[in-house]
C-alpha positions as CSV (number, residue, x, y, z in Angstrom):
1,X,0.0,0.0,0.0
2,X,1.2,3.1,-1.0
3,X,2.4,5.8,1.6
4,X,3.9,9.0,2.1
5,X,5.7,8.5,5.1
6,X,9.4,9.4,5.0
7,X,12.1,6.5,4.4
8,X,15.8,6.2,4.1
9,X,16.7,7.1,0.8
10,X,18.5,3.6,-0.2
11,X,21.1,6.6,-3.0
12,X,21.9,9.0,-0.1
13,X,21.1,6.6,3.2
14,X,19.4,10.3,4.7
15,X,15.7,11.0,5.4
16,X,13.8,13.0,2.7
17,X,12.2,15.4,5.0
18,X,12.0,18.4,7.0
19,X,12.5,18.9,10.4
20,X,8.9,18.3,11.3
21,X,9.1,15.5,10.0
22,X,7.2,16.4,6.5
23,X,8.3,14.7,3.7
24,X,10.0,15.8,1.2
25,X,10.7,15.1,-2.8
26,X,12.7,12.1,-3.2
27,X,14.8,13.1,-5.7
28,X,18.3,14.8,-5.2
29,X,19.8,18.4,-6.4
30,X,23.0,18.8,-8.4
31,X,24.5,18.7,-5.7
32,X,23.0,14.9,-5.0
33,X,21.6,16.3,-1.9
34,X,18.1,15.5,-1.0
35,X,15.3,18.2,-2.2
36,X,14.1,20.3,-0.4
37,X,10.6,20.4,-2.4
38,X,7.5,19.7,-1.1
39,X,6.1,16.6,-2.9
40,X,2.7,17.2,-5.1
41,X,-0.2,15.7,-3.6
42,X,-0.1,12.1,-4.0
43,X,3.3,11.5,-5.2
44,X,6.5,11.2,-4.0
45,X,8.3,13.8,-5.9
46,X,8.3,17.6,-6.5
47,X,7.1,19.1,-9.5
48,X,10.7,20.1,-11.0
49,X,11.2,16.4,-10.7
50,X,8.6,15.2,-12.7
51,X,5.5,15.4,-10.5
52,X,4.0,17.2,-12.7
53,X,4.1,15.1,-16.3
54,X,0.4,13.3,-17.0
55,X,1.4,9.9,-15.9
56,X,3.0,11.1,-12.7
57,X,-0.8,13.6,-12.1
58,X,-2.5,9.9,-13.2
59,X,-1.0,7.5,-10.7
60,X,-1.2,10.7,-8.3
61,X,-4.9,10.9,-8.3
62,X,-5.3,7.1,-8.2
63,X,-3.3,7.0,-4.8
64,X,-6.2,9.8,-3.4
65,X,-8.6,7.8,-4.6
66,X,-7.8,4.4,-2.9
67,X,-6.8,6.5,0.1
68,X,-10.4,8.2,0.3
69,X,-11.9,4.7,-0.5
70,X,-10.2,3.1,2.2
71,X,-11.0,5.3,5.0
72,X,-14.7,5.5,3.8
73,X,-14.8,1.7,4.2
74,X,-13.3,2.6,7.6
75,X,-16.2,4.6,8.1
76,X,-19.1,2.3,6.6
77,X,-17.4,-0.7,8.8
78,X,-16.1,-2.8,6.2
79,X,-12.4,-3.9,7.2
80,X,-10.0,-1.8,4.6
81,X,-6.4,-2.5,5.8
82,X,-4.6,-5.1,3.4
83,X,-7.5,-4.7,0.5
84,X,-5.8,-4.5,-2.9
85,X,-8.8,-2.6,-4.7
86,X,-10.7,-0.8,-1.8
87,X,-12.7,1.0,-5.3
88,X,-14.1,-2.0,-5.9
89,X,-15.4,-3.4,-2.1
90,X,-16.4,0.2,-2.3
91,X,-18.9,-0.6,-5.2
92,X,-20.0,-4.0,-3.7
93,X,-21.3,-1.9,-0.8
94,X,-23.2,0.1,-2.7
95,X,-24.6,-3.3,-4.4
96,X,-25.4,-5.2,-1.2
97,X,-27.6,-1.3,0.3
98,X,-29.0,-1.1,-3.6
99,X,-30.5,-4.5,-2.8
100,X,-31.6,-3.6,1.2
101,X,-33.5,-0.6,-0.2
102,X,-35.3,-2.3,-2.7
103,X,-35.4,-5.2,-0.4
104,X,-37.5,-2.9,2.5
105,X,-39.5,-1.0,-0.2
106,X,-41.1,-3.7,-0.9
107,X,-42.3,-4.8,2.3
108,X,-43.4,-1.4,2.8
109,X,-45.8,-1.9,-0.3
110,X,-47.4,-5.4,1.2
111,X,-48.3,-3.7,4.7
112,X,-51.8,-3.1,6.1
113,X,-53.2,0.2,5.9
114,X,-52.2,1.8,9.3
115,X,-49.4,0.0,9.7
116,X,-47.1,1.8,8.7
117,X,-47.5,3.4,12.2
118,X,-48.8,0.5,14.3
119,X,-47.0,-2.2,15.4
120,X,-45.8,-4.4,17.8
121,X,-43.4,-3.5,20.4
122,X,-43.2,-6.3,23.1
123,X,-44.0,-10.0,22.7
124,X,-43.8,-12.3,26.1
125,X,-44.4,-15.8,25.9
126,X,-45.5,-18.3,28.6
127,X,-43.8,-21.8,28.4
128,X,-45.0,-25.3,28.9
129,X,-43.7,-28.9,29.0
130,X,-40.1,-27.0,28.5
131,X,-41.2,-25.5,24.5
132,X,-41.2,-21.9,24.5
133,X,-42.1,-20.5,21.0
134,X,-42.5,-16.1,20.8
135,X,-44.5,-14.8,17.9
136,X,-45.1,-11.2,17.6
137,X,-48.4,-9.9,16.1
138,X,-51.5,-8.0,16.9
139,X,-54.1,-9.4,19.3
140,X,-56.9,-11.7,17.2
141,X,-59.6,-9.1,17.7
142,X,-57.3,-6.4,16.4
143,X,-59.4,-3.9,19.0
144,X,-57.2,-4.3,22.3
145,X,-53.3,-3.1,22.7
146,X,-52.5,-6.1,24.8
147,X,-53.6,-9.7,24.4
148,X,-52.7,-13.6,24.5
149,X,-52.2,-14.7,21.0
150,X,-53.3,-18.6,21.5
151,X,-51.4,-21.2,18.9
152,X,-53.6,-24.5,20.8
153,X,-50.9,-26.7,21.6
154,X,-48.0,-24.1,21.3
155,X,-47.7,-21.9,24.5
156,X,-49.7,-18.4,24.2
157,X,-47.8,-15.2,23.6
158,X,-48.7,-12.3,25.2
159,X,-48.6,-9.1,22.7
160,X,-48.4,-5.2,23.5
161,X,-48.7,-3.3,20.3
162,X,-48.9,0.8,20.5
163,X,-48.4,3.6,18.0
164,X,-44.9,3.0,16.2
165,X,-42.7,3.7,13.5
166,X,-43.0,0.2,11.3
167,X,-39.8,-2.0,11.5
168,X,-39.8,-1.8,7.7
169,X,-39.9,2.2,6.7
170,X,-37.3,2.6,9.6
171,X,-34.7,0.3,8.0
172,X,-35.7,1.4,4.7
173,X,-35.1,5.3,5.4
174,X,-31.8,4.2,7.3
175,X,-30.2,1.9,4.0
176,X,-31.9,5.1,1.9
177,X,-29.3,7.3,3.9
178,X,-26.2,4.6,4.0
179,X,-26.8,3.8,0.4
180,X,-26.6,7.8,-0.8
181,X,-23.1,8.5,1.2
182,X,-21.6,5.1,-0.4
183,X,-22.7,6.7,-3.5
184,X,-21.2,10.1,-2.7
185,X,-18.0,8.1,-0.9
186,X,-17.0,6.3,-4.2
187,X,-17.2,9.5,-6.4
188,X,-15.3,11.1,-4.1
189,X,-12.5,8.3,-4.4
190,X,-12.5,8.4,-7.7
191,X,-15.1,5.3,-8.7
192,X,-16.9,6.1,-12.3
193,X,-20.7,6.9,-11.9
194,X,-21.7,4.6,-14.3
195,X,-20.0,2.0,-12.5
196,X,-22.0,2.8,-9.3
197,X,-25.4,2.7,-11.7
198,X,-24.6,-0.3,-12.5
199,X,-23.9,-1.8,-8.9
200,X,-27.3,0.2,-7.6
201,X,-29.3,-1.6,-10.6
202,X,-27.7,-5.2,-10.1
203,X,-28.4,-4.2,-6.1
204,X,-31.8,-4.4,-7.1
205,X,-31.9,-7.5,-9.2
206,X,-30.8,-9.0,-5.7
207,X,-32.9,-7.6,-3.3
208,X,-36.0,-8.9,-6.2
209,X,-34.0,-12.4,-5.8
210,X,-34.3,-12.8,-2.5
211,X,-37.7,-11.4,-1.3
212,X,-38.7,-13.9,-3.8
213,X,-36.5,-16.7,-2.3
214,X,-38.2,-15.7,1.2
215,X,-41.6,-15.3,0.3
216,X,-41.7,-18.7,-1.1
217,X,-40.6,-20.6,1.8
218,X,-42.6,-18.2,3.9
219,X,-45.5,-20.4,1.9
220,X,-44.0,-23.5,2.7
221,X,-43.6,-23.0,6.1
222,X,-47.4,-21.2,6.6
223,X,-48.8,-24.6,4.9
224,X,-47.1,-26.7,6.9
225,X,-48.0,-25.5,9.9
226,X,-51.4,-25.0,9.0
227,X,-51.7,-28.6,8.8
228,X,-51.0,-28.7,12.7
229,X,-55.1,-27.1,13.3
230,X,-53.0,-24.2,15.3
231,X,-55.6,-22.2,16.5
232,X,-57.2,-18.7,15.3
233,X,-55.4,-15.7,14.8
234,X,-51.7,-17.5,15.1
235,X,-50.9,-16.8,10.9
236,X,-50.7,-13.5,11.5
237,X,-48.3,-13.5,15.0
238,X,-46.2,-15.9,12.8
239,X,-45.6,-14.0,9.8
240,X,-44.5,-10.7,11.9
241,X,-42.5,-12.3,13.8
242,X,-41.0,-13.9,10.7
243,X,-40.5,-10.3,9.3
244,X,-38.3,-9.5,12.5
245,X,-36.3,-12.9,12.0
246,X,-35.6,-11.4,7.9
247,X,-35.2,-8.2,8.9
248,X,-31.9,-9.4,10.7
249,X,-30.8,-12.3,8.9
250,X,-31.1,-10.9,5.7
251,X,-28.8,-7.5,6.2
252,X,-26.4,-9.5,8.1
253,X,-25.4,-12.2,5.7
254,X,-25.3,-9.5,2.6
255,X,-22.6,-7.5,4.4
256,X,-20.5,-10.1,5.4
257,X,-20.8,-11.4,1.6
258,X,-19.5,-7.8,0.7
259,X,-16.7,-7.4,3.5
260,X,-18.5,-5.5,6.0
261,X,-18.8,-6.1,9.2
Protein backbone atom coordinates (compact mmCIF):
# COMPACT_ATOMS: atom_id res chain seq x y z
CA UNK A 1 0.00 0.00 0.00
CA UNK A 2 1.16 3.11 -0.98
CA UNK A 3 2.40 5.77 1.63
CA UNK A 4 3.87 8.99 2.10
CA UNK A 5 5.69 8.54 5.11
CA UNK A 6 9.38 9.43 4.97
CA UNK A 7 12.13 6.49 4.38
CA UNK A 8 15.80 6.20 4.12
CA UNK A 9 16.72 7.11 0.80
CA UNK A 10 18.51 3.64 -0.23
CA UNK A 11 21.13 6.57 -3.04
CA UNK A 12 21.86 8.96 -0.13
CA UNK A 13 21.06 6.61 3.17
CA UNK A 14 19.42 10.25 4.69
CA UNK A 15 15.73 11.00 5.39
CA UNK A 16 13.84 13.01 2.72
CA UNK A 17 12.21 15.40 4.96
CA UNK A 18 12.00 18.41 6.96
CA UNK A 19 12.48 18.88 10.41
CA UNK A 20 8.91 18.32 11.34
CA UNK A 21 9.06 15.46 10.03
CA UNK A 22 7.16 16.35 6.52
CA UNK A 23 8.27 14.72 3.67
CA UNK A 24 9.95 15.82 1.16
CA UNK A 25 10.73 15.12 -2.85
CA UNK A 26 12.67 12.10 -3.18
CA UNK A 27 14.81 13.15 -5.75
CA UNK A 28 18.33 14.78 -5.20
CA UNK A 29 19.80 18.45 -6.37
CA UNK A 30 23.01 18.84 -8.41
CA UNK A 31 24.51 18.72 -5.66
CA UNK A 32 23.02 14.94 -5.05
CA UNK A 33 21.56 16.25 -1.86
CA UNK A 34 18.10 15.52 -0.97
CA UNK A 35 15.30 18.17 -2.18
CA UNK A 36 14.07 20.34 -0.39
CA UNK A 37 10.59 20.35 -2.42
CA UNK A 38 7.47 19.71 -1.09
CA UNK A 39 6.07 16.62 -2.88
CA UNK A 40 2.67 17.20 -5.14
CA UNK A 41 -0.20 15.69 -3.56
CA UNK A 42 -0.10 12.09 -3.98
CA UNK A 43 3.26 11.45 -5.24
CA UNK A 44 6.55 11.20 -3.96
CA UNK A 45 8.30 13.75 -5.86
CA UNK A 46 8.27 17.62 -6.49
CA UNK A 47 7.13 19.11 -9.48
CA UNK A 48 10.67 20.11 -10.97
CA UNK A 49 11.23 16.43 -10.74
CA UNK A 50 8.62 15.19 -12.66
CA UNK A 51 5.52 15.44 -10.49
CA UNK A 52 3.95 17.22 -12.71
CA UNK A 53 4.09 15.12 -16.26
CA UNK A 54 0.42 13.33 -17.01
CA UNK A 55 1.38 9.86 -15.94
CA UNK A 56 2.96 11.13 -12.65
CA UNK A 57 -0.80 13.59 -12.15
CA UNK A 58 -2.49 9.92 -13.24
CA UNK A 59 -1.00 7.51 -10.69
CA UNK A 60 -1.21 10.67 -8.28
CA UNK A 61 -4.87 10.94 -8.33
CA UNK A 62 -5.34 7.08 -8.24
CA UNK A 63 -3.32 6.99 -4.83
CA UNK A 64 -6.18 9.81 -3.39
CA UNK A 65 -8.63 7.85 -4.61
CA UNK A 66 -7.83 4.40 -2.91
CA UNK A 67 -6.80 6.49 0.07
CA UNK A 68 -10.39 8.15 0.33
CA UNK A 69 -11.86 4.69 -0.45
CA UNK A 70 -10.18 3.07 2.25
CA UNK A 71 -11.04 5.31 4.98
CA UNK A 72 -14.74 5.46 3.79
CA UNK A 73 -14.79 1.70 4.15
CA UNK A 74 -13.31 2.56 7.63
CA UNK A 75 -16.22 4.57 8.10
CA UNK A 76 -19.13 2.35 6.61
CA UNK A 77 -17.39 -0.71 8.84
CA UNK A 78 -16.09 -2.82 6.23
CA UNK A 79 -12.44 -3.89 7.15
CA UNK A 80 -9.95 -1.80 4.55
CA UNK A 81 -6.42 -2.52 5.85
CA UNK A 82 -4.59 -5.14 3.36
CA UNK A 83 -7.52 -4.68 0.51
CA UNK A 84 -5.79 -4.54 -2.87
CA UNK A 85 -8.77 -2.61 -4.72
CA UNK A 86 -10.69 -0.81 -1.83
CA UNK A 87 -12.75 0.97 -5.32
CA UNK A 88 -14.06 -2.03 -5.86
CA UNK A 89 -15.41 -3.37 -2.07
CA UNK A 90 -16.42 0.18 -2.28
CA UNK A 91 -18.94 -0.58 -5.17
CA UNK A 92 -19.97 -3.97 -3.72
CA UNK A 93 -21.28 -1.94 -0.78
CA UNK A 94 -23.25 0.10 -2.67
CA UNK A 95 -24.61 -3.26 -4.38
CA UNK A 96 -25.39 -5.17 -1.16
CA UNK A 97 -27.58 -1.31 0.26
CA UNK A 98 -29.04 -1.11 -3.61
CA UNK A 99 -30.53 -4.50 -2.84
CA UNK A 100 -31.60 -3.61 1.24
CA UNK A 101 -33.51 -0.58 -0.15
CA UNK A 102 -35.25 -2.30 -2.73
CA UNK A 103 -35.42 -5.17 -0.35
CA UNK A 104 -37.50 -2.86 2.48
CA UNK A 105 -39.50 -1.03 -0.21
CA UNK A 106 -41.09 -3.67 -0.91
CA UNK A 107 -42.26 -4.76 2.32
CA UNK A 108 -43.42 -1.36 2.84
CA UNK A 109 -45.85 -1.88 -0.27
CA UNK A 110 -47.38 -5.39 1.20
CA UNK A 111 -48.30 -3.70 4.66
CA UNK A 112 -51.80 -3.07 6.09
CA UNK A 113 -53.25 0.21 5.89
CA UNK A 114 -52.21 1.81 9.33
CA UNK A 115 -49.40 0.03 9.71
CA UNK A 116 -47.13 1.81 8.73
CA UNK A 117 -47.51 3.42 12.21
CA UNK A 118 -48.78 0.49 14.28
CA UNK A 119 -46.96 -2.22 15.36
CA UNK A 120 -45.76 -4.36 17.84
CA UNK A 121 -43.36 -3.55 20.35
CA UNK A 122 -43.16 -6.26 23.07
CA UNK A 123 -44.04 -10.00 22.69
CA UNK A 124 -43.77 -12.31 26.14
CA UNK A 125 -44.40 -15.85 25.94
CA UNK A 126 -45.54 -18.27 28.60
CA UNK A 127 -43.79 -21.81 28.36
CA UNK A 128 -45.03 -25.25 28.86
CA UNK A 129 -43.67 -28.94 28.97
CA UNK A 130 -40.09 -27.00 28.50
CA UNK A 131 -41.17 -25.48 24.55
CA UNK A 132 -41.25 -21.88 24.53
CA UNK A 133 -42.11 -20.50 21.04
CA UNK A 134 -42.47 -16.09 20.76
CA UNK A 135 -44.52 -14.79 17.87
CA UNK A 136 -45.12 -11.25 17.63
CA UNK A 137 -48.38 -9.93 16.14
CA UNK A 138 -51.52 -8.01 16.85
CA UNK A 139 -54.08 -9.41 19.33
CA UNK A 140 -56.93 -11.68 17.20
CA UNK A 141 -59.56 -9.05 17.66
CA UNK A 142 -57.26 -6.36 16.37
CA UNK A 143 -59.44 -3.94 19.04
CA UNK A 144 -57.24 -4.35 22.34
CA UNK A 145 -53.28 -3.11 22.66
CA UNK A 146 -52.45 -6.05 24.83
CA UNK A 147 -53.55 -9.65 24.40
CA UNK A 148 -52.74 -13.55 24.53
CA UNK A 149 -52.17 -14.67 20.98
CA UNK A 150 -53.35 -18.55 21.46
CA UNK A 151 -51.36 -21.22 18.92
CA UNK A 152 -53.64 -24.50 20.80
CA UNK A 153 -50.90 -26.72 21.61
CA UNK A 154 -48.04 -24.13 21.26
CA UNK A 155 -47.67 -21.86 24.46
CA UNK A 156 -49.65 -18.38 24.18
CA UNK A 157 -47.82 -15.23 23.58
CA UNK A 158 -48.74 -12.27 25.24
CA UNK A 159 -48.62 -9.13 22.72
CA UNK A 160 -48.40 -5.22 23.47
CA UNK A 161 -48.68 -3.32 20.26
CA UNK A 162 -48.90 0.84 20.49
CA UNK A 163 -48.39 3.63 18.01
CA UNK A 164 -44.93 2.99 16.20
CA UNK A 165 -42.72 3.68 13.53
CA UNK A 166 -42.95 0.19 11.34
CA UNK A 167 -39.77 -1.99 11.55
CA UNK A 168 -39.82 -1.82 7.71
CA UNK A 169 -39.93 2.15 6.73
CA UNK A 170 -37.33 2.59 9.56
CA UNK A 171 -34.75 0.34 8.00
CA UNK A 172 -35.74 1.37 4.66
CA UNK A 173 -35.12 5.29 5.37
CA UNK A 174 -31.79 4.23 7.26
CA UNK A 175 -30.15 1.89 3.95
CA UNK A 176 -31.88 5.11 1.91
CA UNK A 177 -29.27 7.30 3.92
CA UNK A 178 -26.24 4.63 3.99
CA UNK A 179 -26.79 3.78 0.44
CA UNK A 180 -26.56 7.76 -0.78
CA UNK A 181 -23.13 8.48 1.25
CA UNK A 182 -21.60 5.08 -0.40
CA UNK A 183 -22.65 6.67 -3.50
CA UNK A 184 -21.16 10.13 -2.73
CA UNK A 185 -18.00 8.14 -0.85
CA UNK A 186 -16.99 6.27 -4.16
CA UNK A 187 -17.21 9.46 -6.38
CA UNK A 188 -15.25 11.05 -4.10
CA UNK A 189 -12.54 8.28 -4.44
CA UNK A 190 -12.49 8.41 -7.68
CA UNK A 191 -15.05 5.31 -8.66
CA UNK A 192 -16.94 6.10 -12.31
CA UNK A 193 -20.73 6.91 -11.90
CA UNK A 194 -21.70 4.56 -14.34
CA UNK A 195 -20.00 2.00 -12.46
CA UNK A 196 -22.05 2.78 -9.33
CA UNK A 197 -25.38 2.71 -11.67
CA UNK A 198 -24.61 -0.27 -12.45
CA UNK A 199 -23.88 -1.82 -8.91
CA UNK A 200 -27.33 0.20 -7.58
CA UNK A 201 -29.30 -1.62 -10.62
CA UNK A 202 -27.73 -5.19 -10.12
CA UNK A 203 -28.40 -4.25 -6.12
CA UNK A 204 -31.76 -4.43 -7.12
CA UNK A 205 -31.87 -7.50 -9.17
CA UNK A 206 -30.77 -9.03 -5.74
CA UNK A 207 -32.95 -7.57 -3.30
CA UNK A 208 -35.98 -8.88 -6.15
CA UNK A 209 -33.98 -12.39 -5.83
CA UNK A 210 -34.26 -12.76 -2.50
CA UNK A 211 -37.67 -11.43 -1.29
CA UNK A 212 -38.66 -13.88 -3.78
CA UNK A 213 -36.51 -16.74 -2.26
CA UNK A 214 -38.21 -15.69 1.21
CA UNK A 215 -41.61 -15.33 0.31
CA UNK A 216 -41.66 -18.71 -1.14
CA UNK A 217 -40.58 -20.55 1.81
CA UNK A 218 -42.63 -18.24 3.91
CA UNK A 219 -45.52 -20.41 1.92
CA UNK A 220 -44.05 -23.45 2.67
CA UNK A 221 -43.55 -23.00 6.11
CA UNK A 222 -47.45 -21.22 6.61
CA UNK A 223 -48.82 -24.63 4.89
CA UNK A 224 -47.07 -26.71 6.94
CA UNK A 225 -47.97 -25.45 9.85
CA UNK A 226 -51.43 -25.01 8.96
CA UNK A 227 -51.73 -28.58 8.81
CA UNK A 228 -51.04 -28.66 12.69
CA UNK A 229 -55.06 -27.09 13.32
CA UNK A 230 -52.98 -24.21 15.27
CA UNK A 231 -55.62 -22.16 16.49
CA UNK A 232 -57.19 -18.69 15.27
CA UNK A 233 -55.40 -15.71 14.77
CA UNK A 234 -51.73 -17.48 15.06
CA UNK A 235 -50.93 -16.80 10.87
CA UNK A 236 -50.75 -13.45 11.47
CA UNK A 237 -48.26 -13.47 14.95
CA UNK A 238 -46.25 -15.91 12.81
CA UNK A 239 -45.60 -14.02 9.84
CA UNK A 240 -44.50 -10.70 11.88
CA UNK A 241 -42.46 -12.28 13.79
CA UNK A 242 -40.97 -13.92 10.72
CA UNK A 243 -40.47 -10.29 9.30
CA UNK A 244 -38.29 -9.51 12.53
CA UNK A 245 -36.34 -12.87 12.01
CA UNK A 246 -35.61 -11.41 7.90
CA UNK A 247 -35.18 -8.23 8.93
CA UNK A 248 -31.92 -9.38 10.74
CA UNK A 249 -30.81 -12.27 8.92
CA UNK A 250 -31.11 -10.89 5.72
CA UNK A 251 -28.81 -7.52 6.15
CA UNK A 252 -26.42 -9.54 8.12
CA UNK A 253 -25.38 -12.18 5.68
CA UNK A 254 -25.29 -9.49 2.56
CA UNK A 255 -22.63 -7.45 4.41
CA UNK A 256 -20.49 -10.11 5.42
CA UNK A 257 -20.81 -11.35 1.60
CA UNK A 258 -19.47 -7.76 0.65
CA UNK A 259 -16.73 -7.38 3.52
CA UNK A 260 -18.47 -5.53 5.99
CA UNK A 261 -18.83 -6.13 9.17
Amino acid sequence: MWSDDPVNCPKCDTPHARENGKPTCTSHNRAGKPCQNGPLPGQKVCRMHGGRSPQAQAAAERRQGEARARRALESFGAPAEGVADPGSVLVGLIEVSSGLVDFYREQIRDLEPGALVWGVTKTKTETAGGMGLTFGGRDVDDEDTVGLVDFGSVPASEVESKAAVSMWLRLFNEERDRLANLAVAALKAGVAERQIQLAEQQGQVVGNVIRQILDALLTVVVALVGRMAPAEGWRDAFVTEWGRAVAEVVPRHLRLLSGAV
